[in-house]
C-alpha positions, 0 to 999 in steps of 0.5 A: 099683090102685084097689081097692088105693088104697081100701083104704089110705084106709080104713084110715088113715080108721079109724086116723085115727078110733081115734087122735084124741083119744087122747093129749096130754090130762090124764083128764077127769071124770067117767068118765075120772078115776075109771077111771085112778085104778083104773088107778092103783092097779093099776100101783102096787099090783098089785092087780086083784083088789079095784078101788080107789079112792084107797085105798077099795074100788071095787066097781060094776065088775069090773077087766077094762078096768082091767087092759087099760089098766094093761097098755097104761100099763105098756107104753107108760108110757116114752114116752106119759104115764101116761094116755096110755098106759092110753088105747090100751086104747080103741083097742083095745077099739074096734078088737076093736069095729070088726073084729067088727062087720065079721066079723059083717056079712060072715058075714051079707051079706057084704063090701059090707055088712061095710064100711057096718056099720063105717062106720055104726058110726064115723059114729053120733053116739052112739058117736064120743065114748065110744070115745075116752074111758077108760070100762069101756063100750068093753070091754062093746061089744066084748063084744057084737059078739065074742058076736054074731059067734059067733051069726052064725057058728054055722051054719057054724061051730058051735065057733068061734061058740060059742068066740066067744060065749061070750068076748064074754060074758066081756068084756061080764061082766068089764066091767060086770058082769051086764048084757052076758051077761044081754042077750046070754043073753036074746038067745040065749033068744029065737032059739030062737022062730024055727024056723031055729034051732033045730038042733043046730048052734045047740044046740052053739053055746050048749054050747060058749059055756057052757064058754067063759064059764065062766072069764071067770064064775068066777075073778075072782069066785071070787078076789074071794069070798076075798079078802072076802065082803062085797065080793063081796056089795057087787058082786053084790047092790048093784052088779048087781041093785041097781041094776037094780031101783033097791032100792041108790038108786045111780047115775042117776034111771030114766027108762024111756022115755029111750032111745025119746027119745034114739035117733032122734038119738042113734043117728043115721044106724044107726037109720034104716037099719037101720030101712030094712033091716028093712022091706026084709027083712020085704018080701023074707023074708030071715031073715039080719036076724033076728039083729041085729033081735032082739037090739036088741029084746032090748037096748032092753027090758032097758035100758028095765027097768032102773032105771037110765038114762044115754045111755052104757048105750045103746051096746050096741044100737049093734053091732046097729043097725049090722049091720042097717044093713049090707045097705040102706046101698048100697041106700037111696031116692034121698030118704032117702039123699039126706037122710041125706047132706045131713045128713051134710054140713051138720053136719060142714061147720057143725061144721068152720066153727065150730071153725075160726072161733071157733078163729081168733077165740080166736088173733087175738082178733078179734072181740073179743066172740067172744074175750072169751067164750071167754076167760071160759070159761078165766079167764088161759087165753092162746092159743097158735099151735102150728104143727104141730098147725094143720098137722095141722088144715088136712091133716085138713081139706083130706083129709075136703074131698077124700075127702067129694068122691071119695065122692060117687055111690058106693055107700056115700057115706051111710056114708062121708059120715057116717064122715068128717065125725065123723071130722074134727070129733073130729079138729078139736076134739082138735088146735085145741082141746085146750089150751083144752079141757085147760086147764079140765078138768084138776085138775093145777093145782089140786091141785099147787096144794093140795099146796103148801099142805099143811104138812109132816109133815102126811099125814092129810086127811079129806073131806067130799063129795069125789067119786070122780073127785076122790079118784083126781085127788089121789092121782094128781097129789098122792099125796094120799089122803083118807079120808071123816069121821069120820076123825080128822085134822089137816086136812079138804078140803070140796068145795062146789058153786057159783061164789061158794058161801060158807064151807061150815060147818066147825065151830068147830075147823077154820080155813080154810087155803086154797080153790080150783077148776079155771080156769072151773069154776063148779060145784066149789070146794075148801075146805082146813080145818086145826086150829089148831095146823096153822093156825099151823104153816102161817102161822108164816112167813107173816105179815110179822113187823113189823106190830104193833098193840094191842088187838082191832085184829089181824084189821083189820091183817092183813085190811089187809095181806090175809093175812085176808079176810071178817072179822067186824069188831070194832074199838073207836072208840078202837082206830080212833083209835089206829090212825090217831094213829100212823100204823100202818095205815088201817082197812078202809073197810068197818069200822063202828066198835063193831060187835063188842068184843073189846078184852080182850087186847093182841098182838103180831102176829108169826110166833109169834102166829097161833095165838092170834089165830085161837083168840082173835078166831075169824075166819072166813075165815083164807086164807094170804096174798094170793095165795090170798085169796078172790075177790071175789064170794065176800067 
């Protein structure tokens, strides 16, 4: 009955850690919104020879992980959100993870082990997070730990562990190119140093992984090869070698000591017991450990080369580290597993407390300091009690208190401790705070915002320095897609960097339109740029038809009436005078009398009008009324 009992707290453990963070999110950048707008294109098109992105060749991955989750979308699209739904291919790809890392660690040491290799792996600080993101690095992980069941396996089983190697190899190779089977090739290479493998067993295993690999390496390079050589030549040469050796000048700056830095933490608690379990198997001659030691060495010098370097490209070594790791977890020092444990503790107990206080705080808004803070996070972000998701946060809560307390003085409390308190901080953040968090990261807003002021018939937008997560979120959200400059459009959206960035240069035939950025964001702002006929087209009903105004007065009226802001101010004193006779308006404060003269034309400003003040007066700043005006800081 016990072991029955332990074994359903398992497993909802597990479905507990696969499913949170999961749903009720929009995608987030950068990595999840660029993946769904492949995803994108897939589910409307078709299409998964060629990725693409808002309607632009994709090619630094190849379409496994996309096809996965466009599966998934398709099959739960009824009843989950689009990206909800193309979400569950992360679980399944961490699921395969989870299930071949136990295979893999029971073949080797078995079930006791199998289980703390799993628990390990759940409670790696490194790990948590990306295998609940929509990211290609779930598939490649899953890879590795099927080709590393096949190589645990292959003395026993020679077929099915060269079947399985030589599939894991296909996932890895169809979700991120040549990294995974090149890394897990050079492992398989190096094994052959040690004498106990090499046998005929083993020699069988790597004929038959060949075979398997073969079509998971041919078809859709083959198809793609057909469809277009120069695609083909841009995902190979560019996108897999190039990036490699640094000759494509893509993606991250290489830092060749970084994962030496970042793996003490980052691979927290895996490295120190696999560390732990390394020295034990050199002082007890156990060659079981081979497996896994060498192909972390393996993987930590082929990613060390390479020329680029991001903390996500470290995960792959996970899956070794945790299956080294499964022997010595029941086994350690009393000190460090003692250390291990408190650590464990302290940081899922300080991570709850916070979570949950500052959470109260953002609700009561007391103290007001704290609350104010967050708030300026999330500009006119207003909290709301949801009761079923705080009923959900206090049942995680009080069941991670129990279990953690049931936990303690067995065998596997390190792993398990670990397991549980990533667990409910992952669960805590992604139910108290998912309104917060989602409210800042999601563009839906801001780009049904845009649309709005798109004016109608107008179906050409060509970009300047709009990035790939931005171009798949327009195209979902907005149907809207952009094409780079040159293009020859009537409008042009511009994404700048910084808060209170100026008008980014436009050049002298386009006109400001509309600008914007996400609640909060102080690193992007979109700027929407129109011609002057659009401009008109877009403000003809705009403006309030009963201003009217002589002279070069026109741009102080309507900056008055704050349908124009940050204007170049260009009033004559006796313009200013007459404005002030009859009453019509009251110039801006701000208006130096003579600074500019323009006074070479008299206007009406009505709705037919606009067109020519803007092409006349040239303002800089021309914004659709005052609801759209810039913010002050950017006057």
């Amino acid at each position: 009955m016990a072991r029955y009992r332990l074994r359903i707290a398992l497993a909802l453990l597990i479905t507990v850690w696969l499913a949170a963070g999961l749903f009720g999110r929009e995608p987030w950048k950068p990595d999840e919104a660029y993946t769904f707008g492949l995803v994108h294109h897939i589910l409307q098109t078709g299409d998964w020879v060629v990725p693409t992105l808002a309607g632009e060749p994709f090619m630094e991955k190849p379409p496994l992980f996309f096809i996965a989750a466009a599966l998934f979308a398709q099959a739960f699209g009824s009843v989950l959100a689009m990206h909800d739904a193309a979400r569950l291919a992360c679980a399944f790809y961490a699921g395969l993870t989870l299930l071949f890392v136990w295979l893999a660690a029971r073949t080797l040491y078995g079930r006791e082990a199998a289980l703390a290799a799993v628990l390990v792996l759940m409670g790696s600080v490194g790990y948590f997070h990306t295998a609940h993101l929509l990211v290609t690095d779930n598939a490649l992980i899953a890879g590795v730990a099927i080709a590393l069941y096949g190589l645990a396996v292959h003395a026993e089983r020679p077929v099915l562990g060269g079947l399985a190697l030589g599939t894991g190899a296909g996932v890895a190779f169809l979700a991120k190119g040549l990294l995974g089977p090149g890394m897990l090739g050079l492992t398989a290479a190096a094994l052959l140093a040690l004498p106990a493998w090499r046998t005929r067993a083993y020699l069988r295993t790597l004929a038959i992984a060949a075979a398997a690999f073969a079509p998971w390496a041919l078809i859709w390079p083959m198809a793609l090869y057909e469809r277009s050589p120069e695609l083909f030549r841009e995902w190979l040469v560019v996108n897999n070698f190039g990036r490699y050796t640094g000759t494509a000048d893509l993606g991250p700056e290489h830092d060749h000591w970084m994962y030496l830095r970042i793996l003490p933490w980052y691979a927290m608690p895996a490295l120190p017991i696999a560390a732990w379990s390394t020295w034990c198997a050199l002082r007890e001659r156990d060659s079981r450990l081979a497996l896994p030691l060498v192909a972390s060495g393996v993987m930590l010098a082929v990613l060390s080369s390479a020329c680029n370097a991001r903390y996500v490209y470290a995960l792959p070594l996970f899956v070794p580290l945790a299956i080294a790791a499964g022997p010595a977890a029941a086994a350690l020092p009393r000190l460090l597993s003692r250390a291990l444990l408190w650590l464990a503790l302290a940081l899922g107990a300080i991570a709850a407390l916070l979570l949950w206080a500052a959470w109260a705080a953002l609700m009561l808004h007391w103290p007001g300091a704290i609350a104010d803070g967050l708030l300026a996070f999330r500009p006119q972000f207003t909290p709301t009690l949801e009761p079923a998701i705080v009923v959900l946060a206090v049942a995680i809560t009080v069941a991670a208190i129990i279990a953690m307390v049931a936990a303690r003085g067995t065998a596997l409390a390190v792993p398990l401790g670990w397991a549980l308190n990533v667990t409910l901080a992952w669960t805590l953040f992604f139910t108290l705070w998912l309104s917060y968090e989602d409210y800042g990261n999601s563009y839906r807003a801001l780009v049904a915002d845009l649309k709005a002021r798109i004016p109608a018939g107008v179906h050409c937008v060509s970009n300047r320095g709009l990035g790939e997560p931005q171009r798949a979120m327009l195209e979902y959200y907005g149907g809207i897609v952009t094409r780079a400059e040159p293009a020859q459009c009537d409008l042009l959206l511009v994404q700048s960097q910084g808060h209170a960035a100026p008008l980014p240069p436009h050049g002298a035939d386009w006109l400001p339109l509309w600008t914007g950025k996400r609640p909060g964001d102080v690193n992007e702002r979109f700027w929407l740029f129109g011609s002057g006929q659009v401009v008109l087209h877009a403000q003809h009903e705009e403006i309030d038809t009963g201003v009217g105004v002589a002279h070069a007065a026109v741009g102080q009226v309507l900056q008055s009436h704050r349908e124009v802001v940050a204007l170049v101010p260009v009033a004559h004193a006796d313009v200013v005078a007459e404005l002030e006779a009859g009453a019509e308006i009251e110039p801006p404060r701000d208006v130096r009398v003579g600074e500019q003269v323009k006074a070479n034309r008299a206007f009406h400003v009505g709705s037919a009008r606009r067109l020519r003040i803007a092409e006349n007066w040239r303002q800089a700043h021309v914004v659709n009324r005052a609801r759209i005006a810039l913010p002050a800081a950017d006057r």
